[in-house]
C-alpha positions as CSV (number, residue, x, y, z in Angstrom):
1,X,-21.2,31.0,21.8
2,X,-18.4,32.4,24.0
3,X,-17.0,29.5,25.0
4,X,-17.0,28.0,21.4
5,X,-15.6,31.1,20.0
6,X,-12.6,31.1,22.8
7,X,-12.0,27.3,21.6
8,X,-11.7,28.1,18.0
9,X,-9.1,31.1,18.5
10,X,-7.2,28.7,21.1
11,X,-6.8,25.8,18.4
12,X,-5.9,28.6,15.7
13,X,-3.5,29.6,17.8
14,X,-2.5,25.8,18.2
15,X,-1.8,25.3,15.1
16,X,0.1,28.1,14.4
17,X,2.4,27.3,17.1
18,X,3.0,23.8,15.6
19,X,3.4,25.2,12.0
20,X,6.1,27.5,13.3
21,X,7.5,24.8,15.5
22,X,7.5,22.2,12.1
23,X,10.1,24.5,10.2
24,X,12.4,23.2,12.5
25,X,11.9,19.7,11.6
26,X,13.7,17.2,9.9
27,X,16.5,17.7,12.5
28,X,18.8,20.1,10.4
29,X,19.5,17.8,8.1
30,X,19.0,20.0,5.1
31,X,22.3,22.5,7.3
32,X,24.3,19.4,6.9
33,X,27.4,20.0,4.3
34,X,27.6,15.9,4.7
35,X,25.0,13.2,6.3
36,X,23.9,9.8,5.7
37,X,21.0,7.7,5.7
38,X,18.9,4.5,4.3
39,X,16.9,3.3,1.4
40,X,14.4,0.2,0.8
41,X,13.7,-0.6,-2.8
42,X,11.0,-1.6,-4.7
43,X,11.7,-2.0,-8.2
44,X,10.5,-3.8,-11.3
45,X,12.5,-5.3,-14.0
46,X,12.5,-6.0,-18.0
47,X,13.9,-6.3,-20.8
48,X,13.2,-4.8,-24.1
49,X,14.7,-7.3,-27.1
50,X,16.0,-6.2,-30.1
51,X,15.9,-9.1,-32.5
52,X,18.7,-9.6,-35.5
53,X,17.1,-9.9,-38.7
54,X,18.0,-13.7,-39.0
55,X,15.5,-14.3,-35.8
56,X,13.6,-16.9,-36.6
57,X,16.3,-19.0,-38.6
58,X,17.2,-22.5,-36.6
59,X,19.9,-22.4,-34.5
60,X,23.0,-24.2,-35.8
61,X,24.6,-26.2,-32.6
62,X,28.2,-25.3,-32.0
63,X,29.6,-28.7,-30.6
64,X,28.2,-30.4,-33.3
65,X,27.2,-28.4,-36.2
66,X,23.7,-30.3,-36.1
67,X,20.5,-27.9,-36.5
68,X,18.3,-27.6,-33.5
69,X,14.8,-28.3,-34.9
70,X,13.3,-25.4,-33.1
71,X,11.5,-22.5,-34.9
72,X,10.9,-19.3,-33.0
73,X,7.2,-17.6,-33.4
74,X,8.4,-14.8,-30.9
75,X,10.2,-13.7,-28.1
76,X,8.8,-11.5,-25.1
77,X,9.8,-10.6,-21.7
78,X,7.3,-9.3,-19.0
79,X,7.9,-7.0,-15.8
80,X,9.5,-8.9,-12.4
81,X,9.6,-7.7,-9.1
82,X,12.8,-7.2,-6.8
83,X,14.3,-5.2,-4.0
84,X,17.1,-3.6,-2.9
85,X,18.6,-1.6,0.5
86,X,21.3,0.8,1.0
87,X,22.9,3.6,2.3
88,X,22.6,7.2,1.3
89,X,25.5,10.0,1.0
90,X,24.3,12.7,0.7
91,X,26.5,15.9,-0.4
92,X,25.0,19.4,-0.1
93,X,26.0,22.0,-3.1
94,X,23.1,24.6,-2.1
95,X,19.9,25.6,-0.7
96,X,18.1,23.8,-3.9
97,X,20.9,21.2,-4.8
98,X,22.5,17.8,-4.3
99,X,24.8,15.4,-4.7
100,X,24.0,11.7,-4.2
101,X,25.7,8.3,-3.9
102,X,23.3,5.5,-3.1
103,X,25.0,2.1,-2.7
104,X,22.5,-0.4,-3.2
105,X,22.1,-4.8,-2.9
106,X,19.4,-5.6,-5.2
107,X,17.9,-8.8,-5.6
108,X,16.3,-9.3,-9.0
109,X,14.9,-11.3,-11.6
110,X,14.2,-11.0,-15.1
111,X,12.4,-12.6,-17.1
112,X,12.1,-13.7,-21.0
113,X,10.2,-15.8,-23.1
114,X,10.5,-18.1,-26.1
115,X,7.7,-19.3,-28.3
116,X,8.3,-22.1,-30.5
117,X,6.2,-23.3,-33.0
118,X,6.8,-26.7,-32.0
119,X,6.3,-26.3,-28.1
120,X,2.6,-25.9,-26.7
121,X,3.5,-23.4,-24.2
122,X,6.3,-20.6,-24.3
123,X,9.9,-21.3,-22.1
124,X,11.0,-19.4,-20.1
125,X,14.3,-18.0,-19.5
126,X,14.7,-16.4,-15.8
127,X,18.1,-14.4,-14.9
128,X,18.8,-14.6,-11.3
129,X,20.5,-11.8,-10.3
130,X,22.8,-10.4,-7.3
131,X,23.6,-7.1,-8.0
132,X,25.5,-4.2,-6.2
133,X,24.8,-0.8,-7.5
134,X,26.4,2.6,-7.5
135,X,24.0,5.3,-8.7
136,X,25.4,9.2,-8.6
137,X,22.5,11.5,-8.6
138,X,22.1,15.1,-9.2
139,X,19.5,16.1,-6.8
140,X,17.5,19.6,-7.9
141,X,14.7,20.7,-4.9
142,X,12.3,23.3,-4.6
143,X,12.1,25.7,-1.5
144,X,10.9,24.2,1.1
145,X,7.2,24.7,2.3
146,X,6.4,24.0,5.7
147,X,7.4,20.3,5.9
148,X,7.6,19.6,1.9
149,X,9.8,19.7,-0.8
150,X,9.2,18.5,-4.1
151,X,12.5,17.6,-6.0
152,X,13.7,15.5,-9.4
153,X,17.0,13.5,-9.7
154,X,19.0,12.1,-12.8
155,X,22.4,10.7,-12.8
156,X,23.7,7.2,-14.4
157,X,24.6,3.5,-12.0
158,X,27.4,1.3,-12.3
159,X,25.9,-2.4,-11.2
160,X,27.7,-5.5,-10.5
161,X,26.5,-8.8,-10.7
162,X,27.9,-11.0,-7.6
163,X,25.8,-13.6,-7.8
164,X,27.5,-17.2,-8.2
165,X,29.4,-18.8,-11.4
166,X,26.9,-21.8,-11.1
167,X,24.0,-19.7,-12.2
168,X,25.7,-19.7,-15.5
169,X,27.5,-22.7,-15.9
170,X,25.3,-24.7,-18.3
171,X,28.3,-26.3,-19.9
172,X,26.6,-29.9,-19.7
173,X,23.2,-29.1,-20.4
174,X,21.5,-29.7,-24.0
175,X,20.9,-26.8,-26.1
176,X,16.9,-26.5,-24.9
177,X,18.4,-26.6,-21.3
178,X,21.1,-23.8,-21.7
179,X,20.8,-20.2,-19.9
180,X,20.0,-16.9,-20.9
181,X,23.1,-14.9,-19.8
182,X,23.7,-11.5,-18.8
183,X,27.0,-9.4,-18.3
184,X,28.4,-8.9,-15.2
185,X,28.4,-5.2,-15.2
186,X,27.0,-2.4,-17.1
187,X,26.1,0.8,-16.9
188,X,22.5,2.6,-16.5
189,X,20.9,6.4,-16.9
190,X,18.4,7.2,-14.5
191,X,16.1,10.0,-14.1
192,X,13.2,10.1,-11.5
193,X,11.5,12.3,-9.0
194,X,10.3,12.3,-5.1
195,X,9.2,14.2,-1.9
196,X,11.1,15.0,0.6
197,X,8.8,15.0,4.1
198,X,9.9,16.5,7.5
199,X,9.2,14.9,10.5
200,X,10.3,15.7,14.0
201,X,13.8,14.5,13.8
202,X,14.5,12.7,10.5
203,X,13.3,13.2,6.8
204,X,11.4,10.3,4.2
205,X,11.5,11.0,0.9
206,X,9.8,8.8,-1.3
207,X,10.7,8.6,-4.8
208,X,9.7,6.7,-8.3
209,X,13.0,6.2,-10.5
210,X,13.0,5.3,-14.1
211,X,16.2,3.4,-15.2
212,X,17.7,1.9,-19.1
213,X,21.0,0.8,-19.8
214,X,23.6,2.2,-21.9
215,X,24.3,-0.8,-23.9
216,X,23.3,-4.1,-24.3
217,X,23.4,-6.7,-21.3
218,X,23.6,-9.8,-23.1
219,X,26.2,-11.6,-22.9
220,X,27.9,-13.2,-26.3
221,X,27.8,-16.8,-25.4
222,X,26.9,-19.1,-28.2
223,X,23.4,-20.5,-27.6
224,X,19.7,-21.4,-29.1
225,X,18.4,-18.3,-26.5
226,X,20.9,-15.6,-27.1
227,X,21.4,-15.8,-30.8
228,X,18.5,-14.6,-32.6
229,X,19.0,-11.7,-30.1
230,X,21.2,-8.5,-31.1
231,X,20.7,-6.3,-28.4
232,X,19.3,-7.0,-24.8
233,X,18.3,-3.9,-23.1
234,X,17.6,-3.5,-19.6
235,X,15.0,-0.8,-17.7
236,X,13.6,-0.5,-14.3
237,X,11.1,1.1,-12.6
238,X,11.7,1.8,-8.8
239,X,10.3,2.7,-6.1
240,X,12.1,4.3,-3.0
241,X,11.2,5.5,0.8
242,X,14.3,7.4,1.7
243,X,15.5,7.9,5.3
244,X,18.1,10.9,6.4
C-alpha cells in the first residue's frame, strides 16, 4: 500500500512538473512582435445563383440572331473540393490580438448545373480555377490555458485567378459547348474560428473559415450559360492546420 501510495504522489508530482514545463511551449512564439509560418487548406466551393427574371426564356445567339432551342427547368450548383498552401505573417498587437496576412495558392473547382427540358441528364459547367489569395485577418484570442487558446478571426481576401487564357477561350465552340466564366479577381469577407495548440517548439492551430464574395463573380460574356444568370456568388468553407 506503501509502495503504491509513493508511486501515485511520484506521478502527481510528474505531471505537475510537465504542466509547469508546458507553459513554456510553443517556443515563444506568442513574445514574437513579428514571425512566420505555414498553412495547408482544405476548402470546399459553391456557388449560390441568383436568377434574372427572364430565366427560363431561350437564349437568342449573338453571331447569328438564331434562337437556341433550349429551355431551362433549373439551374444548381453543388459543393467541390480544393486546396490551398501558404505562408503565414503574423503581426502581434497584444496579449489577446492579431494581425494576419496569409498568402495562399488554391486549386479549386466549381461546379454548376443546367437542366434542360430537352436533355435527359443535367450539364455541367465546371470552372477550373488557379487562384492566388490575399486574406488580412483580425485575430481575437483568449488567455491562454496551459497549452490552449481558443480564438475567432474575420477579415476580407483579394484572389486572383492565374490560371491560363485557354480555360476560357471558347471562341469556336457552339453555343451548348461555350464556358461558364468567372472574373479574374474579386473580393471576399471571411469570418471563422480555431485553436491554437502548443507543442514543444512550434504551435498548430486548426481552424474552420467561412467565406462569400462581395459581388458577383460572373463574368459578362454573352452566352446560353451566363445569361439567365444576374448574379453569381461565390462561398467557401475551409479548413486550416496552421503551423508557427
Amino acid at each position: 500500500m506503501l509502495n503504491k501510495t509513493r508511486s501515485f504522489l511520484l506521478l502527481l508530482c510528474c505531471l505537475a512538473v510537465n504542466i509547469a514545463n508546458a507553459q513554456n511551449w510553443g517556443g515563444g512564439v506568442d513574445d514574437d512582435n513579428l514571425h512566420f509560418g505555414f498553412t495547408f487548406q482544405y476548402m470546399s466551393s459553391e456557388f449560390k445563383i441568383l436568377k434574372k427574371d427572364t430565366w427560363q426564356q431561350q437564349f437568342i445567339n449573338p453571331d447569328d440572331g438564331m434562337p437556341v432551342g433550349r429551355t431551362l427547368r433549373s439551374i444548381s450548383s453543388v459543393s467541390s473540393p480544393g486546396f490551398g498552401i501558404g505562408f503565414v505573417v503574423n503581426k502581434r498587437i497584444s496579449e489577446n490580438a492579431d494581425l494576419r496576412l496569409t498568402p495562399i495558392l488554391v486549386f479549386n473547382d466549381r461546379l454548376a448545373y443546367y437542366d434542360f427540358i430537352e436533355e435527359e441528364a443535367p450539364i455541367e459547367r465546371k470552372v477550373q480555377s488557379t487562384m492566388i489569395e490575399f486574406p488580412l485577418g483580425f485575430k481575437l484570442k483568449s488567455d491562454r490555458r496551459n497549452n490552449f487558446r481558443a480564438y475567432v478571426i474575420g477579415g476580407a481576401k483579394y484572389s486572383m485567378d492565374i490560371g491560363s487564357k485557354k480555360k476560357t477561350n471558347d471562341a469556336p465552340n457552339p453555343p451548348m459547348e461555350k464556358f461558364l466564366k468567372n472574373k479574374t479577381n474579386f473580393l471576399s469577407y471571411e469570418a471563422g474560428f480555431g485553436f491554437d495548440l502548443y507543442f514543444e517548439y512550434f504551435k498548430m492551430s486548426p481552424e474552420i473559415k467561412l467565406s462569400y464574395s462581395l459581388n458577383s463573380v460572373l463574368k459578362n460574356d454573352p452566352s446560353l450559360y451566363s445569361a439567365p444568370i444576374d448574379k453569381l456568388m461565390l462561398r467557401h468553407v475551409t479548413f486550416s492546420l496552421f503551423f508557427e
